[in-house]
N, CA, C and O atoms as a GROMACS GRO file, in nm:
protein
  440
    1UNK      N    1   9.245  23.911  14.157
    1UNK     CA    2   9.192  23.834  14.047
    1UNK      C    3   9.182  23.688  14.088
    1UNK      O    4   9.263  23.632  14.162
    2UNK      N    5   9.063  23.624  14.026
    2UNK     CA    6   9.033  23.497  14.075
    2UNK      C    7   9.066  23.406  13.974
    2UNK      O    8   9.068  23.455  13.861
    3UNK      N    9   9.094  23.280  13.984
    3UNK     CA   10   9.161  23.176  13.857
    3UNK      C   11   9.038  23.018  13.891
    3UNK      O   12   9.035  22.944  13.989
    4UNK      N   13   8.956  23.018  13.768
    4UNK     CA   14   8.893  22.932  13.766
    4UNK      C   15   8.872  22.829  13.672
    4UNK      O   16   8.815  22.862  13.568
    5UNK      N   17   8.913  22.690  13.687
    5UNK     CA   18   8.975  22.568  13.571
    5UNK      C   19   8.850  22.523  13.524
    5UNK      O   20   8.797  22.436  13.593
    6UNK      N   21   8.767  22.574  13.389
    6UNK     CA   22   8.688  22.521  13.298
    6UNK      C   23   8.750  22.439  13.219
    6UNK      O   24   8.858  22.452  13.161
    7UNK      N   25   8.647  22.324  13.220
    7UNK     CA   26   8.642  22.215  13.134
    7UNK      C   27   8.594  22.225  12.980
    7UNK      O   28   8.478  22.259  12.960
    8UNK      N   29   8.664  22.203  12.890
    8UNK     CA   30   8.610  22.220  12.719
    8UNK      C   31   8.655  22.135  12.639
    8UNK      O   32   8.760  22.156  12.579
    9UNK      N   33   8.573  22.006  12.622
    9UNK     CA   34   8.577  21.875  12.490
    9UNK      C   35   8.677  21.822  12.643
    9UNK      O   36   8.770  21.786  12.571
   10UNK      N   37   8.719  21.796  12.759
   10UNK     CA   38   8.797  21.746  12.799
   10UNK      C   39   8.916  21.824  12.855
   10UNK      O   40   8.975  21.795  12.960
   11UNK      N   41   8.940  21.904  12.790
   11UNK     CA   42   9.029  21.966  12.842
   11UNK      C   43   9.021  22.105  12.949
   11UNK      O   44   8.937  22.192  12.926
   12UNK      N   45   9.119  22.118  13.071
   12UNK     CA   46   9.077  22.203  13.165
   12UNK      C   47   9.168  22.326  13.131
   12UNK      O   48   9.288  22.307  13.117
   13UNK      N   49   9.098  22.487  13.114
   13UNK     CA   50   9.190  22.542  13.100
   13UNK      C   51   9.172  22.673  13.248
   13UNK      O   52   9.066  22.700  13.304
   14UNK      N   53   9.296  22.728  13.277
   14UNK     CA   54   9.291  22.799  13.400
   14UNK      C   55   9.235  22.936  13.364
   14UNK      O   56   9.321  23.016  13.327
   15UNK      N   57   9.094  22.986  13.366
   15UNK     CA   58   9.104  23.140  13.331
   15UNK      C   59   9.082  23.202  13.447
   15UNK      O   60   9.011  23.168  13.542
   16UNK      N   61   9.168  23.319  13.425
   16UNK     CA   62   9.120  23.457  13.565
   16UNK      C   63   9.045  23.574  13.510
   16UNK      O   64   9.044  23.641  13.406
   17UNK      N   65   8.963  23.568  13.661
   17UNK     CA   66   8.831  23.651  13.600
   17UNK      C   67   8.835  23.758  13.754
   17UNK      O   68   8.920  23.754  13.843
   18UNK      N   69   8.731  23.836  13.749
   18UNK     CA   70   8.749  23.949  13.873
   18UNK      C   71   8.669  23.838  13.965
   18UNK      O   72   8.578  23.757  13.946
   19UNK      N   73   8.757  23.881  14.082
   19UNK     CA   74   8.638  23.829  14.234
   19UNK      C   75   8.538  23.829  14.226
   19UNK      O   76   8.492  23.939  14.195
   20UNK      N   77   8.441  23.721  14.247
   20UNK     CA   78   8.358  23.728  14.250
   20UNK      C   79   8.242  23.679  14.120
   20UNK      O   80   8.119  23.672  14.118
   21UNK      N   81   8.333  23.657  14.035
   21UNK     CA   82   8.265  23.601  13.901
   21UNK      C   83   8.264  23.419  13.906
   21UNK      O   84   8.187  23.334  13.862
   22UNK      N   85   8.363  23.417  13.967
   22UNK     CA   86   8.434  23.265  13.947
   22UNK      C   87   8.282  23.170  13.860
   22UNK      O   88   8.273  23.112  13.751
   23UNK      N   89   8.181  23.195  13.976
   23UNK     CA   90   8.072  23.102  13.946
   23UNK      C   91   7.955  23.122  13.807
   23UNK      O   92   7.874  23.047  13.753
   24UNK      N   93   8.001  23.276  13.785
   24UNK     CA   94   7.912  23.316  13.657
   24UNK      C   95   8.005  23.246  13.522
   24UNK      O   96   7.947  23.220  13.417
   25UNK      N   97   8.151  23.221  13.540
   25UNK     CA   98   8.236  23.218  13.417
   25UNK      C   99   8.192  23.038  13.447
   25UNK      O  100   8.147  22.982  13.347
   26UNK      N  101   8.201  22.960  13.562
   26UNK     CA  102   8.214  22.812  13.552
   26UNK      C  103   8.098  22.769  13.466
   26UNK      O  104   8.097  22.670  13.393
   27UNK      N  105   7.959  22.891  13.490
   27UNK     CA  106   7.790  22.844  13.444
   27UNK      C  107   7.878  22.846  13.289
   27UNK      O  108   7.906  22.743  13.229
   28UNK      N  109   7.913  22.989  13.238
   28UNK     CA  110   7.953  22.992  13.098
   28UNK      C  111   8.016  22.876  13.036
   28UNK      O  112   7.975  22.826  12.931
   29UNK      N  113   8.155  22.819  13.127
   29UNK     CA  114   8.251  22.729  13.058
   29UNK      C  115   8.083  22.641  13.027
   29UNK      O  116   8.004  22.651  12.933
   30UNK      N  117   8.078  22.538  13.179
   30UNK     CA  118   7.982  22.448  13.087
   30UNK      C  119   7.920  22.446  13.003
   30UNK      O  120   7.932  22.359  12.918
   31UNK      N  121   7.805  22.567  12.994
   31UNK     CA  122   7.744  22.577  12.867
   31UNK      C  123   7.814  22.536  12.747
   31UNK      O  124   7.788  22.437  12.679
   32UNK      N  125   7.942  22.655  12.721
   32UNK     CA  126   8.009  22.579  12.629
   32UNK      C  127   8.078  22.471  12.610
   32UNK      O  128   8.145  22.466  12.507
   33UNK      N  129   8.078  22.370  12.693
   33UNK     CA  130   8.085  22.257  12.734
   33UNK      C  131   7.981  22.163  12.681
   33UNK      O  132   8.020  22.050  12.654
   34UNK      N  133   7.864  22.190  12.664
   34UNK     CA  134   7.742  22.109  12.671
   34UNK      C  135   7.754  22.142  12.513
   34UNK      O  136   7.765  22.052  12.429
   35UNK      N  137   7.751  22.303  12.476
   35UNK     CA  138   7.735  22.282  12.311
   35UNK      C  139   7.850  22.200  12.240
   35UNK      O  140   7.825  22.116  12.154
   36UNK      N  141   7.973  22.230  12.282
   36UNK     CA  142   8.072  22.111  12.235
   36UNK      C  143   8.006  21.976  12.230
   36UNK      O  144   7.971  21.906  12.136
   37UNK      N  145   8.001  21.965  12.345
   37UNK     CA  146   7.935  21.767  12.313
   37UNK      C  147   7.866  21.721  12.240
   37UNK      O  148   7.870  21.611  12.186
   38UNK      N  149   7.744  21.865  12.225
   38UNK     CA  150   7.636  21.841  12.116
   38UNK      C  151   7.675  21.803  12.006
   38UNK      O  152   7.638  21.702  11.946
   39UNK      N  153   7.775  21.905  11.962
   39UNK     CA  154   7.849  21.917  11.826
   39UNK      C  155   7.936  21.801  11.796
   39UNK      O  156   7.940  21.734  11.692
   40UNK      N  157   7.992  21.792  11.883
   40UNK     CA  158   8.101  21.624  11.840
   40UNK      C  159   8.004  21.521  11.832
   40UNK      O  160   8.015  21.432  11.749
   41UNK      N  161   7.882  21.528  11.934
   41UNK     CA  162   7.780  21.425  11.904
   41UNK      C  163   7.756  21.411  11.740
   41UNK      O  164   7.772  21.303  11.683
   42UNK      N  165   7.705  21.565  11.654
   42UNK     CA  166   7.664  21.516  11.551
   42UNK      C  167   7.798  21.507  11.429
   42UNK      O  168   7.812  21.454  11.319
   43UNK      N  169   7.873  21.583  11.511
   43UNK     CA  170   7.971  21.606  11.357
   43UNK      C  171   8.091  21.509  11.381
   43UNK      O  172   8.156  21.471  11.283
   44UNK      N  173   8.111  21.482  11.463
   44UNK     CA  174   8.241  21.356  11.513
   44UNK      C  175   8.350  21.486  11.598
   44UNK      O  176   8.311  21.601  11.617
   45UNK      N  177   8.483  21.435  11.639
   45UNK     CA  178   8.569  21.491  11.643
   45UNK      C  179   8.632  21.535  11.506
   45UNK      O  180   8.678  21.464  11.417
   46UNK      N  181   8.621  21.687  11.514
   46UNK     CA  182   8.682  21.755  11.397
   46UNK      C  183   8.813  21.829  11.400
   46UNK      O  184   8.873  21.890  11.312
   47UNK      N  185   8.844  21.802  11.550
   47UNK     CA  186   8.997  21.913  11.569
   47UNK      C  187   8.917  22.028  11.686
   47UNK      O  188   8.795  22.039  11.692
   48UNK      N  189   9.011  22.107  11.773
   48UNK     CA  190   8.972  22.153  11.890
   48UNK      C  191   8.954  22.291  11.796
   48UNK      O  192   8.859  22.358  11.836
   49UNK      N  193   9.025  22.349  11.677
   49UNK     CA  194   8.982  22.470  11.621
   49UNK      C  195   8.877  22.520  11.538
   49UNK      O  196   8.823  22.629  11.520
   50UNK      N  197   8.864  22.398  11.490
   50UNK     CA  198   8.738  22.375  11.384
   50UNK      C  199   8.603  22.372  11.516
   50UNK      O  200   8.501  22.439  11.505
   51UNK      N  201   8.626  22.302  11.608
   51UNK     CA  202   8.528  22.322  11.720
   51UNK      C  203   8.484  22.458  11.790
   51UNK      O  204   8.373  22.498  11.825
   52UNK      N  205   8.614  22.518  11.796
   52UNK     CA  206   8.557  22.627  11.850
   52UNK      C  207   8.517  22.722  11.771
   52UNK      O  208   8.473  22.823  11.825
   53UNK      N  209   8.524  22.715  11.612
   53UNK     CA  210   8.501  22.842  11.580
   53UNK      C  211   8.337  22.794  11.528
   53UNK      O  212   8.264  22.889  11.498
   54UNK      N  213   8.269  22.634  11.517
   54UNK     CA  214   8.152  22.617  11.454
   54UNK      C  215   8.057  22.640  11.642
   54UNK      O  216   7.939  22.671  11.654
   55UNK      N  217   8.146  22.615  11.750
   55UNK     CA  218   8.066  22.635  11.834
   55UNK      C  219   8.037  22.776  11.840
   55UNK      O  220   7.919  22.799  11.866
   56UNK      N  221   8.126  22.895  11.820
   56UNK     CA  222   8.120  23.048  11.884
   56UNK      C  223   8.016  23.092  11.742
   56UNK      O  224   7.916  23.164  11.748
   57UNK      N  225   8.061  23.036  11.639
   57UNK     CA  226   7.890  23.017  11.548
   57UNK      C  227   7.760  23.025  11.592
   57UNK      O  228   7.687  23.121  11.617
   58UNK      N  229   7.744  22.912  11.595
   58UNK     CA  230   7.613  22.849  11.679
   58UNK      C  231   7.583  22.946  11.807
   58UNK      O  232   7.464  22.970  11.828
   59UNK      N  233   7.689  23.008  11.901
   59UNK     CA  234   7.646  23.091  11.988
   59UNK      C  235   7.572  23.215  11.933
   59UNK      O  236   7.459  23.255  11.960
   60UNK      N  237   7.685  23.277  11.832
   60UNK     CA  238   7.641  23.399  11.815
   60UNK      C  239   7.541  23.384  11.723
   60UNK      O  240   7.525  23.491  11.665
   61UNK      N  241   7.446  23.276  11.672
   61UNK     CA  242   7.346  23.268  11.620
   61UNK      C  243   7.250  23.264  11.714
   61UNK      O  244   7.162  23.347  11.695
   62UNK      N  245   7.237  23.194  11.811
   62UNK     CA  246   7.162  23.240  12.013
   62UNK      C  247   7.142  23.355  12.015
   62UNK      O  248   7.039  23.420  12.005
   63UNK      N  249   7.314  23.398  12.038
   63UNK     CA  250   7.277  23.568  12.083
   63UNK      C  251   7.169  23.624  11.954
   63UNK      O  252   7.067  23.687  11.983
   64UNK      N  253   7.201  23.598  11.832
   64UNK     CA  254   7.142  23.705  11.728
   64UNK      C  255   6.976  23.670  11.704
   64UNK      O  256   6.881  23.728  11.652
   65UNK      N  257   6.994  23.565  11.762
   65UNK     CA  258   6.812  23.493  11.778
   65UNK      C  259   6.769  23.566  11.937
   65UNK      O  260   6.647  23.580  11.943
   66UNK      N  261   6.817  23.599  12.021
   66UNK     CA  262   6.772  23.691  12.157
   66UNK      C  263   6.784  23.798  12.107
   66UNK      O  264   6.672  23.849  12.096
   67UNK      N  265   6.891  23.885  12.056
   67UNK     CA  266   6.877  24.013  12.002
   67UNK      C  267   6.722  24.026  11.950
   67UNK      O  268   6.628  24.050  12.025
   68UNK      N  269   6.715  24.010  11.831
   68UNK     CA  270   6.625  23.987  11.776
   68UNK      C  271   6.457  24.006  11.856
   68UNK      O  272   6.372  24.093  11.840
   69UNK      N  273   6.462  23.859  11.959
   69UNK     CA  274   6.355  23.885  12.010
   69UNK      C  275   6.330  23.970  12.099
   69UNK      O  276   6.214  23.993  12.133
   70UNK      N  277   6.427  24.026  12.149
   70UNK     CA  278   6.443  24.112  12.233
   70UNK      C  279   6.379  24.332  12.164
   70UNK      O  280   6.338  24.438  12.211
   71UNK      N  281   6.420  24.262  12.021
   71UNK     CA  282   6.383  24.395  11.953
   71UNK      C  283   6.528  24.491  11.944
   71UNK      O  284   6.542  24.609  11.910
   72UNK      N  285   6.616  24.400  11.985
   72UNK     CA  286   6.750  24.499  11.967
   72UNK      C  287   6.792  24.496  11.897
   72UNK      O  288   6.878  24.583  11.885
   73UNK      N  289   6.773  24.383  11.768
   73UNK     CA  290   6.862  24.370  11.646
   73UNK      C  291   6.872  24.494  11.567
   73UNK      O  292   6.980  24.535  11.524
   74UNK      N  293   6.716  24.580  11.538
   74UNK     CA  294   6.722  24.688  11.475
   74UNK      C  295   6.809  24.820  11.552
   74UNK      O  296   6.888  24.910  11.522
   75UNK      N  297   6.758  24.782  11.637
   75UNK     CA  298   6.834  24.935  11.685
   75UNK      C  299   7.017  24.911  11.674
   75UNK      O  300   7.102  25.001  11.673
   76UNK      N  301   7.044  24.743  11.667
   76UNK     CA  302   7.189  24.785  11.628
   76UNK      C  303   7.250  24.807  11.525
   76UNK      O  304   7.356  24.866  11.506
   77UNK      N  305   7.152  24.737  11.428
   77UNK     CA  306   7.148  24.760  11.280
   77UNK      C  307   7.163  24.956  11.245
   77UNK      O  308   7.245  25.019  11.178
   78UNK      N  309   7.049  24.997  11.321
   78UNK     CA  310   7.042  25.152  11.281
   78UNK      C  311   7.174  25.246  11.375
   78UNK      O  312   7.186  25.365  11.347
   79UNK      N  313   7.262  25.186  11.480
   79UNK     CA  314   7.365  25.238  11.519
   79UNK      C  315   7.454  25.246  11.375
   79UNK      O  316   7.506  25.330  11.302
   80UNK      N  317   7.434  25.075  11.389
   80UNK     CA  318   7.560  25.097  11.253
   80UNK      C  319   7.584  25.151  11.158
   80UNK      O  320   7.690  25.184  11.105
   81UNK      N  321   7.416  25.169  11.115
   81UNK     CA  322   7.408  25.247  11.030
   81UNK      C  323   7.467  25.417  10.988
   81UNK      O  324   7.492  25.499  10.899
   82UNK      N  325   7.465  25.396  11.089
   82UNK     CA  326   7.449  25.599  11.130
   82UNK      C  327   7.671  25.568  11.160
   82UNK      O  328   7.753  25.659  11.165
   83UNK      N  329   7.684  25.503  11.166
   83UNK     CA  330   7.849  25.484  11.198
   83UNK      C  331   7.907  25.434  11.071
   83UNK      O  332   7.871  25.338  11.003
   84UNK      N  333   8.018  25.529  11.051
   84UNK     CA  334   8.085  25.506  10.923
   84UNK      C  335   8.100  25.340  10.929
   84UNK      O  336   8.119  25.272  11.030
   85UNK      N  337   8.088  25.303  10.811
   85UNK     CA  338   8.108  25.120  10.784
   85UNK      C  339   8.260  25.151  10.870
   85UNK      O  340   8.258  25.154  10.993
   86UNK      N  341   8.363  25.169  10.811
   86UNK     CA  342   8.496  25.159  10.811
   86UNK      C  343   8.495  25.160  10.950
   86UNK      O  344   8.474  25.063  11.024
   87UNK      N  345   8.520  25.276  10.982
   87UNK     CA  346   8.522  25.259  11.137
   87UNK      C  347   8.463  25.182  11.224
   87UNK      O  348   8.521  25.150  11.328
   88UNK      N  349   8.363  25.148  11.200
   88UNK     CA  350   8.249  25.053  11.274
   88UNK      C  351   8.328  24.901  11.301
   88UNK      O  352   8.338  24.850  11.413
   89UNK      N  353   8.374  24.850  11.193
   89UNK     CA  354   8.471  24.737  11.110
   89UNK      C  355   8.550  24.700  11.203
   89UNK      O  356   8.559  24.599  11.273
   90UNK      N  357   8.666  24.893  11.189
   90UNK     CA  358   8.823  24.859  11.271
   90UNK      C  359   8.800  24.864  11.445
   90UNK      O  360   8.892  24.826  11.517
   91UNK      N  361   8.660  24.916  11.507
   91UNK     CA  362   8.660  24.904  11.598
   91UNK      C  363   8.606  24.761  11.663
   91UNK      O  364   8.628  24.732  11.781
   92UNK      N  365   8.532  24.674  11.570
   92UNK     CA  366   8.509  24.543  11.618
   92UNK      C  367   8.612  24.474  11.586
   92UNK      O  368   8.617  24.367  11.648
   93UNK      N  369   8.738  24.500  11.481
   93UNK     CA  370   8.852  24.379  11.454
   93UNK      C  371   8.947  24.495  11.582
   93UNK      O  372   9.070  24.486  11.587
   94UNK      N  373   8.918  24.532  11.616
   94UNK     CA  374   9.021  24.578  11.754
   94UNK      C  375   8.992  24.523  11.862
   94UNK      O  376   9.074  24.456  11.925
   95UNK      N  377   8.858  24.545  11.907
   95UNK     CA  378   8.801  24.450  12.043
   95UNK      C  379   8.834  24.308  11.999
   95UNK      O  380   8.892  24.238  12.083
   96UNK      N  381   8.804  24.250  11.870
   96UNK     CA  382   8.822  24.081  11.863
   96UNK      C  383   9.005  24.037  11.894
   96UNK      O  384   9.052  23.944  11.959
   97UNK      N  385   9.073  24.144  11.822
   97UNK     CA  386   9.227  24.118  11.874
   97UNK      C  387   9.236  24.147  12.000
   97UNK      O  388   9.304  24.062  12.058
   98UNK      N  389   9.198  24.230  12.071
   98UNK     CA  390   9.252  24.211  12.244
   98UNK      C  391   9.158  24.110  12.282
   98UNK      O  392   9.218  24.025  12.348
   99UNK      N  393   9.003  24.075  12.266
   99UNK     CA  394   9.003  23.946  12.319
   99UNK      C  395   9.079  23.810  12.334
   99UNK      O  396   9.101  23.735  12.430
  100UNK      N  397   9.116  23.809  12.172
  100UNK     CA  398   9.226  23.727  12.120
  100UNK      C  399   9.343  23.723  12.206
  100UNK      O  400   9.383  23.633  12.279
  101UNK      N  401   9.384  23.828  12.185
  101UNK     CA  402   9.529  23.828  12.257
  101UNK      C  403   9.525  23.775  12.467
  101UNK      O  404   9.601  23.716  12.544
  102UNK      N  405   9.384  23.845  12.477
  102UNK     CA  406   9.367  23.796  12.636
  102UNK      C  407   9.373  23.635  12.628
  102UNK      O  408   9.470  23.564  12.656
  103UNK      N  409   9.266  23.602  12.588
  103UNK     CA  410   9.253  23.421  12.568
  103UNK      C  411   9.384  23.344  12.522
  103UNK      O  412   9.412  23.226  12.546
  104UNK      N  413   9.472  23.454  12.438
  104UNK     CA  414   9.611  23.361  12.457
  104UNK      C  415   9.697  23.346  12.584
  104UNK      O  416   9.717  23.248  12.656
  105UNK      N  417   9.753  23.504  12.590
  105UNK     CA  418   9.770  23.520  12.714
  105UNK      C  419   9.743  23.418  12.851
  105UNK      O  420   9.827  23.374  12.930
  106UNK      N  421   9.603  23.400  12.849
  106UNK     CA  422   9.568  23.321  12.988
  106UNK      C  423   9.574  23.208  12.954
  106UNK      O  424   9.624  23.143  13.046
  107UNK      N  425   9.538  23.112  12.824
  107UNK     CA  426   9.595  23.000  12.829
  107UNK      C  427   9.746  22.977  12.812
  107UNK      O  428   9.785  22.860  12.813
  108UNK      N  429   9.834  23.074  12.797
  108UNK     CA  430   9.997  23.088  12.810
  108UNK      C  431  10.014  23.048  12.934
  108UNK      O  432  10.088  22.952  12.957
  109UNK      N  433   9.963  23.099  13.011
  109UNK     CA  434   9.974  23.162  13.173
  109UNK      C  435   9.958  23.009  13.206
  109UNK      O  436  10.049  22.978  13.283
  110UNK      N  437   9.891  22.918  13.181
  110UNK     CA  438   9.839  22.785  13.216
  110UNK      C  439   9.953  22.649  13.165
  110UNK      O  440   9.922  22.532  13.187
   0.00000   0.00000   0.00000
């Protein structure tokens, strides 16, 4: 496993990623790097939590604007459809807690 120090509002944090990614995760940090700045540009400093959750916003409004043009929005719409709500639910608040728990984890580790 490879350990690569992204920069975010200033601060560097150490994440490990598989061999060989190092340079796909550094393109990512900046990006989110660049939308941070944007955002403190217009909204001021609001706190590093309030930042990240109006930036991962703004992302997943990107992604849902590429979905979209891409023509995938429906077809995920009609997965879901066809997938019990409930279950559909506990399996995305399950993936969001082990992401969660990874991103603590590795900034622990730091």
């Amino acid at each position: 496993m490879a350990q690569v120090s992204v920069e975010i509002n200033g601060r560097a944090y150490q994440i490990t990623c598989d061999d060989g990614q190092e340079a796909h995760l550094r393109r990512l940090g900046g990006y989110i790097n660049n939308r941070v700045r944007e955002l403190v540009a217009a909204v001021g400093e609001v706190g590093d939590s309030r930042l990240l959750v109006m930036v991962s916003l703004l992302i997943a409004d990107e992604l849902s604007d590429a979905y979209a043009e891409l023509g995938l929005a429906k077809r995920v719409d009609d997965v879901n459809k066809r997938m019990d709500q409930h279950e559909s639910l506990s399996v995305v608040m399950e993936n969001l807690a082990e992401r969660i728990e990874y991103i603590a984890e590795t900034l622990e580790a730091t």
